[in-house]
Kinemage of the C-alpha trace (Angstrom):
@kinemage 1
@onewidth
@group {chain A} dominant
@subgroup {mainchain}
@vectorlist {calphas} color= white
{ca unk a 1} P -22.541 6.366 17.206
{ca unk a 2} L -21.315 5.688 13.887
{ca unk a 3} L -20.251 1.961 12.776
{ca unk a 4} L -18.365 3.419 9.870
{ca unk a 5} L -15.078 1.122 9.352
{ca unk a 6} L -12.457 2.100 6.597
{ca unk a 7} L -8.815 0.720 5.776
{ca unk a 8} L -7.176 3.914 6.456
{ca unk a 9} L -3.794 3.289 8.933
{ca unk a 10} L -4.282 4.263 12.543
{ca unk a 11} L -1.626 6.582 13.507
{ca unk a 12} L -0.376 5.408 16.680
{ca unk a 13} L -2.477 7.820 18.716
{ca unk a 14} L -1.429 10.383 16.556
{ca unk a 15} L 2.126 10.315 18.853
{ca unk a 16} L 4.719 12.153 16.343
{ca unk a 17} L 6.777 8.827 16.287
{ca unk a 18} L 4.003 7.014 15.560
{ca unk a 19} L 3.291 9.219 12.743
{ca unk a 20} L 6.359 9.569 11.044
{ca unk a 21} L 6.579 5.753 11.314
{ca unk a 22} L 3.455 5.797 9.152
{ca unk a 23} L 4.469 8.198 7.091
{ca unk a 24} L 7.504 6.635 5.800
{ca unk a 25} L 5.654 3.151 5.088
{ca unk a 26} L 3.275 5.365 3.192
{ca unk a 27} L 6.127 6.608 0.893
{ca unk a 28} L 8.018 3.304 0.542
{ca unk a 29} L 4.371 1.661 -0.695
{ca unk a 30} L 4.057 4.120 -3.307
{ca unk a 31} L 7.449 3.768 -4.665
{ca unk a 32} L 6.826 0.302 -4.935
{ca unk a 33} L 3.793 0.157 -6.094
{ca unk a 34} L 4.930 2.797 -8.908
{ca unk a 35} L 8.101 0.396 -9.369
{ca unk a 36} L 5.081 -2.593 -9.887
{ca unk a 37} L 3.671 -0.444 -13.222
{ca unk a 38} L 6.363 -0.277 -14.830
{ca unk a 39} L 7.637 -3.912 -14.817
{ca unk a 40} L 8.010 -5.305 -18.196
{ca unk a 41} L 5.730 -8.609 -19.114
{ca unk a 42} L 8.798 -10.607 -19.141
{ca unk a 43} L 9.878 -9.618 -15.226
{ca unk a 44} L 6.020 -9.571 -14.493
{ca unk a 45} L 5.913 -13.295 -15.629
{ca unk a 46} L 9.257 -13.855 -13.295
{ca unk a 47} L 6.731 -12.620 -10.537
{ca unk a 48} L 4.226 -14.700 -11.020
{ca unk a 49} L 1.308 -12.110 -12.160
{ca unk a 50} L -0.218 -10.597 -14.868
{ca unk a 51} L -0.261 -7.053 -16.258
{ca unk a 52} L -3.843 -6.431 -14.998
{ca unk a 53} L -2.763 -7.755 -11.550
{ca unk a 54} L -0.333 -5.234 -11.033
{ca unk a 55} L -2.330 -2.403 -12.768
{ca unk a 56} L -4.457 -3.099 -10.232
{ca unk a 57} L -2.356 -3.412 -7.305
{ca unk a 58} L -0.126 0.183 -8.212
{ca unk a 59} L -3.393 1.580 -8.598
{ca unk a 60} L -4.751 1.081 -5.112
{ca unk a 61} L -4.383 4.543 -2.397
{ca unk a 62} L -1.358 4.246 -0.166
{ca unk a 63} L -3.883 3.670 2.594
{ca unk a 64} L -5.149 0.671 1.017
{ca unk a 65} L -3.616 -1.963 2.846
{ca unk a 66} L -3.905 -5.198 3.914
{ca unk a 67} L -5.791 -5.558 7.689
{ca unk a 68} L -3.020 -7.247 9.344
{ca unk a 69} L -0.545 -4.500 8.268
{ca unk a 70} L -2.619 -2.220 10.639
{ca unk a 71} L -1.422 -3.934 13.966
């Protein structure tokens, strides 16, 4: 038995609703994430973080999410 753990999003069972429920979050965290990049320093300040913060952030995989986003 493997002990293997990852941050990938459990899809509901893999139930269709469940799915496209995923799915959609998926899309609307990479729109956002792309939105994030290209923030100028001025609205990045208004934000509260720096240019390598959010390089970093709209960098990550859709699937890279926080734990409690999983429940």
């Amino acid at each position: 038995m493997s002990t293997h753990t990852t941050n990938a999003p459990v899809f509901g069972a893999l139930r269709p609703e469940g799915f496209v429920r995923q799915l959609i979050a998926m899309v609307a965290l990479h729109k956002q994430r792309r939105d994030l990049a290209r923030l100028d320093d001025r609205a990045l300040r208004d934000i509260g973080i720096s240019r390598y913060e959010a390089s970093v952030e709209a960098n990550r995989s859709v699937w890279d999410v926080p734990q409690h986003w999983l429940r």
